[in-house]
C-alpha positions as MATLAB code, in Angstrom:
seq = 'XXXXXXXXXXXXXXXXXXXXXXXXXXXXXXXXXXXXXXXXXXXXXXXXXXXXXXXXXXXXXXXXXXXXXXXXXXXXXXXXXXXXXXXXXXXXXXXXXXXXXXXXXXXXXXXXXXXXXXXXXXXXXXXXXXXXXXXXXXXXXXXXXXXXXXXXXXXXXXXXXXXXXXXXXXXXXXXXXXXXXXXXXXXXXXXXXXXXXXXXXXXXXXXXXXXXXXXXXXXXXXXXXXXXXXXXXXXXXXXXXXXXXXXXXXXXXXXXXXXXXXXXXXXXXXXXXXXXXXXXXXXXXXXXXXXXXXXXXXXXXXXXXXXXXXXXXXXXXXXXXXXXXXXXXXXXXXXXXXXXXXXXXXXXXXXXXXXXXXXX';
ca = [
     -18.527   31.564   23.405;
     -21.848   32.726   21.961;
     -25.139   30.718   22.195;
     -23.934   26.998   21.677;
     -20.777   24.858   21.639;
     -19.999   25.239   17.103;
     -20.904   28.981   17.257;
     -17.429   29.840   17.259;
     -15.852   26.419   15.261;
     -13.616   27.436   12.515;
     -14.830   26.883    8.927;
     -13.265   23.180    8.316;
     -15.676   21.842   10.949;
     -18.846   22.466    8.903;
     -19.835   21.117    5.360;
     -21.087   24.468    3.909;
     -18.146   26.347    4.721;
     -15.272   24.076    3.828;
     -16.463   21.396    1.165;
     -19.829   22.927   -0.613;
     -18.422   26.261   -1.538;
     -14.459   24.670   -2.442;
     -13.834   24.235   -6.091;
     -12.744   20.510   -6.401;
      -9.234   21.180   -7.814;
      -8.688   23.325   -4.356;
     -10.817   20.764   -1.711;
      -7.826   19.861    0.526;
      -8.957   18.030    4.186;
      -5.586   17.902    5.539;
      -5.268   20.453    8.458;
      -2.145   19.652   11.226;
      -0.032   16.467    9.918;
       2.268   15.669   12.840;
       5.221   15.753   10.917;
       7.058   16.580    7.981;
       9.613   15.006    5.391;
      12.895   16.534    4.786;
      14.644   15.911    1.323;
      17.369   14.272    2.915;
      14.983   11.669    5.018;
      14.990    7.938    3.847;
      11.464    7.186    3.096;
      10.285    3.916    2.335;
       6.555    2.658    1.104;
       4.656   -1.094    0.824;
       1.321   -1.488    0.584;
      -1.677   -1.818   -1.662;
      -1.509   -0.718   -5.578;
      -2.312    2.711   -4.849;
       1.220    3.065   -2.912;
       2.985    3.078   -5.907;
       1.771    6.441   -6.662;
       3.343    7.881   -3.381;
       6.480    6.414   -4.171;
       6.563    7.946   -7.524;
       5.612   11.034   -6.937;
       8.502   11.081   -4.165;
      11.380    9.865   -6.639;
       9.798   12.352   -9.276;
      10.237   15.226   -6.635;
      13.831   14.193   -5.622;
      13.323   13.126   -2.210;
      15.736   10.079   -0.907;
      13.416    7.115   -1.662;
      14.998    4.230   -0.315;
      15.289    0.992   -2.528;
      17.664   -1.801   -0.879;
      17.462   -4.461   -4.151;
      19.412   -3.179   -6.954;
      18.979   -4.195  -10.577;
      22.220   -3.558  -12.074;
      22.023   -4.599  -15.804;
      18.730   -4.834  -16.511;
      16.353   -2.198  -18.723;
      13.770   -0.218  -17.509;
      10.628   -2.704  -18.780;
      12.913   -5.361  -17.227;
      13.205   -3.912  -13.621;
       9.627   -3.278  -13.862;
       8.369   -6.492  -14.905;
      10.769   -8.353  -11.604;
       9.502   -5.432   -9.046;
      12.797   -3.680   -8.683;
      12.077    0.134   -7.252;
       8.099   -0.270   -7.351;
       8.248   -0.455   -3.949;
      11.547   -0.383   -1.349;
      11.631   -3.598   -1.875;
      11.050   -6.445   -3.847;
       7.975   -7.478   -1.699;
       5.084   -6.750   -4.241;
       1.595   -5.745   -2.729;
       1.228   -6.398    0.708;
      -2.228   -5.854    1.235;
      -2.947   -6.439    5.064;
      -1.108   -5.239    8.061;
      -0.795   -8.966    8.897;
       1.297   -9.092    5.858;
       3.285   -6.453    6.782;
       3.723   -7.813   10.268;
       4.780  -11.329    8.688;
       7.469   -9.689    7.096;
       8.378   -7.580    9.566;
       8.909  -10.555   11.778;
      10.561  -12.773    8.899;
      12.837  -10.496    7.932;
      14.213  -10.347   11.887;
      14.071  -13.978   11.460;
      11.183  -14.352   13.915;
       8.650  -16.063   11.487;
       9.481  -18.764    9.147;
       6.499  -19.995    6.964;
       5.746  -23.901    6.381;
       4.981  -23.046    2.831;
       8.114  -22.710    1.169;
       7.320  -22.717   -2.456;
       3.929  -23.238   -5.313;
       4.555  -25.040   -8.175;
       3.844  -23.084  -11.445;
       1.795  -24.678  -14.495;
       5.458  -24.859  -16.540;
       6.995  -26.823  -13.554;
       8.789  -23.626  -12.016;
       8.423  -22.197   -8.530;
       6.824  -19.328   -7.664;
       7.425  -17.664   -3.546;
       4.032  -18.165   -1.704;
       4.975  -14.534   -0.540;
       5.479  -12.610   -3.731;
       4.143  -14.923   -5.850;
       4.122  -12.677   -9.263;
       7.829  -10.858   -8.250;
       9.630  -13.259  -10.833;
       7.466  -13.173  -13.939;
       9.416  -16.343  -15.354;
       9.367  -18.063  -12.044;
      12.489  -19.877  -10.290;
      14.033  -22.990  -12.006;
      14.255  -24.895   -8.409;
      13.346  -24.655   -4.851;
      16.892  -23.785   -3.846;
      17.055  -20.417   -6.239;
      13.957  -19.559   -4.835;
      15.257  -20.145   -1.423;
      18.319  -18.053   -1.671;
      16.782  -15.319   -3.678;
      14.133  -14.801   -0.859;
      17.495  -15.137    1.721;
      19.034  -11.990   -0.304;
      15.230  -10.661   -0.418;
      14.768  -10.721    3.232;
      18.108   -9.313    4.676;
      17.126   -6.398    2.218;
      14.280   -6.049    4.083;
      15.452   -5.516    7.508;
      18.070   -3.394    6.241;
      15.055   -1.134    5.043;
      13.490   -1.206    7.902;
      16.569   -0.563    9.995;
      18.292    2.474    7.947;
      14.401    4.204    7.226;
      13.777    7.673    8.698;
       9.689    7.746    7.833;
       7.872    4.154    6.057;
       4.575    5.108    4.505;
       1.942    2.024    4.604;
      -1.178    2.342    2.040;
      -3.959   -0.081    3.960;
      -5.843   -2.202    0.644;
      -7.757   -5.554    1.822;
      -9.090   -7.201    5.164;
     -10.081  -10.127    3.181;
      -6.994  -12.522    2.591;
      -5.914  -16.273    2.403;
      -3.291  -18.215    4.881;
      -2.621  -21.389    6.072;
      -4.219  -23.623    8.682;
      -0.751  -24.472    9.855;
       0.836  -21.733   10.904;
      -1.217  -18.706   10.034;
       1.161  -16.994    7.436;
      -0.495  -14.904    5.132;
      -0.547  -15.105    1.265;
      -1.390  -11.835   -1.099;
      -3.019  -14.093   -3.379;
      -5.329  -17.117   -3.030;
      -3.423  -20.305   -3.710;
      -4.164  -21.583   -7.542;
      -4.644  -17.758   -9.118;
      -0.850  -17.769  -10.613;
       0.863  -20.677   -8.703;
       0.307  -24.138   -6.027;
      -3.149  -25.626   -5.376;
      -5.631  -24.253   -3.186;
      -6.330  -26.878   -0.581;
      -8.989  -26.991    2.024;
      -6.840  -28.786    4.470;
      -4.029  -26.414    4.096;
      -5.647  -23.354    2.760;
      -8.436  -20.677    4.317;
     -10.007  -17.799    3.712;
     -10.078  -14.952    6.152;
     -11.622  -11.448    6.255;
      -9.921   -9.294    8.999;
     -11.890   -7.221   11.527;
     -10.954   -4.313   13.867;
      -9.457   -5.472   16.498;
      -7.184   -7.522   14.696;
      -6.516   -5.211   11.939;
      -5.394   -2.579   14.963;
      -3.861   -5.258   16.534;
      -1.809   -6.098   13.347;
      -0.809   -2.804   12.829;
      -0.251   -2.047   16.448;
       2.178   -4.831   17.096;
       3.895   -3.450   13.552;
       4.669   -0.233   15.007;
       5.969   -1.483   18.249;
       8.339   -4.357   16.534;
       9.705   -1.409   14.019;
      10.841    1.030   17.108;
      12.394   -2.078   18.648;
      15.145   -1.712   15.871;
      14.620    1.798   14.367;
      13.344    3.975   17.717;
      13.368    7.095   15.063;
      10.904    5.819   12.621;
       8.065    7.647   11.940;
       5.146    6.027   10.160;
       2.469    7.562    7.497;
      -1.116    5.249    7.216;
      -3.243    5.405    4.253;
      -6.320    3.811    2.859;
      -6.262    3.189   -0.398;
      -9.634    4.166   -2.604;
      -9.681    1.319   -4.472;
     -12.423   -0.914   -4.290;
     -11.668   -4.184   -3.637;
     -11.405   -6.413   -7.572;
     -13.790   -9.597   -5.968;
     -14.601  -10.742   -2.796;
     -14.665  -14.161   -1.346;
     -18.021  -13.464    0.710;
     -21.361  -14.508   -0.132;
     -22.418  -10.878   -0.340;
     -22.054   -8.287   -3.306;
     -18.448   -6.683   -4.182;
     -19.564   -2.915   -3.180;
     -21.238   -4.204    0.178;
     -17.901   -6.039    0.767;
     -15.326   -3.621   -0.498;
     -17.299   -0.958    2.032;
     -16.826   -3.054    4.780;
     -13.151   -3.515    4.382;
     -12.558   -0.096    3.739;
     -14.376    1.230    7.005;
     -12.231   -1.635    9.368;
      -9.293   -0.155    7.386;
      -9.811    3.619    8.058;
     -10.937    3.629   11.550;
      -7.912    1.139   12.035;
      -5.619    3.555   10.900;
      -7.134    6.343   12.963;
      -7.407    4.339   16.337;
      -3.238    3.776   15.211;
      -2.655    7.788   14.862;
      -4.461    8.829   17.518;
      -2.342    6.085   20.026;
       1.006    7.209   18.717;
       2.414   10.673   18.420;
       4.673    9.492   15.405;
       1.835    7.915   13.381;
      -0.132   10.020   11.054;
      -3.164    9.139    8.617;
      -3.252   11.128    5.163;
      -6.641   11.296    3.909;
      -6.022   10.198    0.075;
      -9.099    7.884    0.342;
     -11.131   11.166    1.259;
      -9.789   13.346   -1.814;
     -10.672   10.223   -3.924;
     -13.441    8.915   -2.321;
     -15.225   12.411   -1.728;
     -18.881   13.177   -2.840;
     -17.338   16.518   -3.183;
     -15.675   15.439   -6.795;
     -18.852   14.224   -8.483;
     -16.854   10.654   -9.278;
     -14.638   12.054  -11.534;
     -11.438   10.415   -9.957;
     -12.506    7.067  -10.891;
     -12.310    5.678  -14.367;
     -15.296    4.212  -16.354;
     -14.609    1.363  -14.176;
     -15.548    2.970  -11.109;
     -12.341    1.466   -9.784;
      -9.236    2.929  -11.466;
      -8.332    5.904  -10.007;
      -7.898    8.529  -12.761;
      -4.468   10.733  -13.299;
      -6.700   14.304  -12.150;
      -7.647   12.118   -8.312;
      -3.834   10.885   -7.896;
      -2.588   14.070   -9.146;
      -5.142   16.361   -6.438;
      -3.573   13.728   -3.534;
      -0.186   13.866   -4.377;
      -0.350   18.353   -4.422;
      -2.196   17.773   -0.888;
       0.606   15.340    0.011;
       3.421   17.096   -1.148;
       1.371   20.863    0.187;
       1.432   19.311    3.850;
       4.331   16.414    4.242;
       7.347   17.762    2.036;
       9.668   20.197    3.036;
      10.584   22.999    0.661;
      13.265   21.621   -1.318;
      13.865   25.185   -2.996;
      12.163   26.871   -5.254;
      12.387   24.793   -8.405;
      10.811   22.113   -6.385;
       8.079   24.103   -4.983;
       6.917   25.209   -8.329;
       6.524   22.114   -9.234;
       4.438   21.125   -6.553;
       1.777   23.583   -7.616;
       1.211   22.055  -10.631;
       1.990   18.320  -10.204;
       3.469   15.886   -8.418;
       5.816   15.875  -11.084;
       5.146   12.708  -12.836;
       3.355   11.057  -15.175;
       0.230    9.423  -13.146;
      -1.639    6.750  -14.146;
      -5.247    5.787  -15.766;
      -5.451    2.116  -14.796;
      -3.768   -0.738  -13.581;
      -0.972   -1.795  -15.882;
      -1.169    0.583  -18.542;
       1.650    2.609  -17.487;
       3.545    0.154  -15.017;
       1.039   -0.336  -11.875;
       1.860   -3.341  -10.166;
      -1.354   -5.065   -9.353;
      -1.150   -8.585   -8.344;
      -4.762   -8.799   -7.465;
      -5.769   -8.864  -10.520;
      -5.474  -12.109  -11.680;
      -8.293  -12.933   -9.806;
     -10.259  -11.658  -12.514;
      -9.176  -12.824  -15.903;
     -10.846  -14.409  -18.201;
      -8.428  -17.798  -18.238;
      -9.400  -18.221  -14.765;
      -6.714  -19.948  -12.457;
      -4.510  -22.644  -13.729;
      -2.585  -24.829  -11.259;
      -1.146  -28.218  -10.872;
];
């Protein structure tokens, strides 16, 4: 020890040393993760947008990415447009943790919703729970019923047969129902049913229940898979509106910070829960902005492309050579720009076209 207590620190715990002098292509933050994923581990994702890069990146590298809905028969722009192997699942975004604890708890058959089903403008059904997964909508109420039957018995099967379940954090703010609390991804009346102040409110989560959420989560999961180990990340992307009476940047800050020190309050309980910093690589003052897209919003293909080498540098076991070299370079596939250009499954935003909202 010489003089005082960061005389001695290593270079990663000062600015100068590990951020101002690091050319941006080579800034990586990630120092000890507490695991790492063999080829042969199942590895399942939800989450935000931004989780669909993860999962991508995974299948593009050959690692076991487990999908539990098949979709024999149909083409590629098909399987796509009905949510088959964007996620595990055919669950769509799930932007909160109370989401994903929702589910959790339907799928055991712990939570049944009041809501069973919105009514579309062209007198179809849409689920209240994955309310853009059929992009024609279901014909009746009983379809709907038994697809989300199938739907959820595929989910607990995911949950059960899953060696490591990545979770991308996206929104505190969020919509549910007076009577019973379940959670919606999207505000009632943006692609299906009628928002209704007697059935309908809006919510922005805090803390303590975010933690709480995502707390509970973990615990419920070991209850059936004691193995699992679980990934957090925050995704970068600011939020597309916000519900409060206070400007979008002011509000998507706020949700961000409740998310990240959520998910670092959850890694630092748990010896199997880890955080990956992709909303630092993105996020970073380091890059000058240039991982966002004229939007400021999109992520660009060079900011998924520098998480994805730090992800696949620190998490992913050596899967030989070929592999490795690919890693280097790339994640191995082809990112993307912007939302729905090249397949991103977005449901927030409808929110923001130009139509507006059309229910009956």
């Amino acid at each position: 020890m010489t003089g005082h207590p960061y005389a001695d620190l290593a270079d990663f715990h000062f600015w100068k040393r590990s951020v101002t002098g690091v050319e941006r292509h080579l800034f990586d933050p990630v120092l000890a993760p507490k695991f790492r994923i063999a080829p042969s581990d199942r590895i399942a994702s939800a989450g935000s947008c931004f989780a669909q890069h993860i999962a991508r990146a995974l299948q593009a590298l050959d690692f076991d990415y487990l999908t539990v809905e098949a979709a024999a028969g149909l083409d590629a722009a098909e399987r796509l447009a009905r949510n088959y192997g964007v996620y595990s699942a055919r669950f769509g975004n799930l932007y909160t943790p109370r989401q994903l604890l929702q589910l959790l708890r339907r799928a055991r058959g712990q939570f049944e919703p009041v809501e069973p089903a919105w009514r579309r403008t062209d007198g179809r059904f849409a689920d209240p729970f994955r309310p853009a997964i059929e992009p024609d909508g279901f014909v009746d109420e009983a379809s709907l019923d038994a697809d989300r039957k199938q739907h959820l018995a595929a989910v607990r099967q995911m949950f059960e047969q899953l060696d490591v379940f990545v979770f991308t954090l996206g929104l505190t703010e969020a919509w549910r129902s007076r009577i019973d609390g379940a959670v919606f991804p999207l505000a009632p009346g943006v692609v299906a049913g009628i928002a209704d102040d007697a059935s309908h409110e809006f919510v922005n989560f805090g803390v303590a229940e975010v933690e709480s959420d995502l707390s509970q989560f973990v615990d419920e999961l070991r209850t059936i898979n004691p193995a699992a180990r679980i990934l957090l990340t925050v995704s970068p992307v600011p939020l597309v509106a916000t519900y409060e009476p206070r400007h979008v940047l002011v509000a998507s800050t706020y949700s961000k910070a409740v998310l990240r020190v959520a998910a670092d309050n959850l890694a630092r309980a748990h010896v199997h829960v880890d955080y990956f910093p992709s909303f630092e690589i993105i996020t970073g003052s380091f890059n000058g902005g240039v991982y966002f897209a004229p939007d400021h919003r999109q992520v660009t293909g060079s900011g998924v492309a520098h998480a994805m080498r730090c992800f696949a540098a620190h998490y992913l076991e050596p899967r030989g050579v070929e592999r490795e070299a690919r890693s280097t370079v790339s994640p191995g596939y082809a990112p993307i720009e912007a939302a729905g250009e090249l397949g991103m499954v977005c449901e927030e935003e409808a929110i923001q076209r130009t139509d507006g909202p059309t229910v009956v």
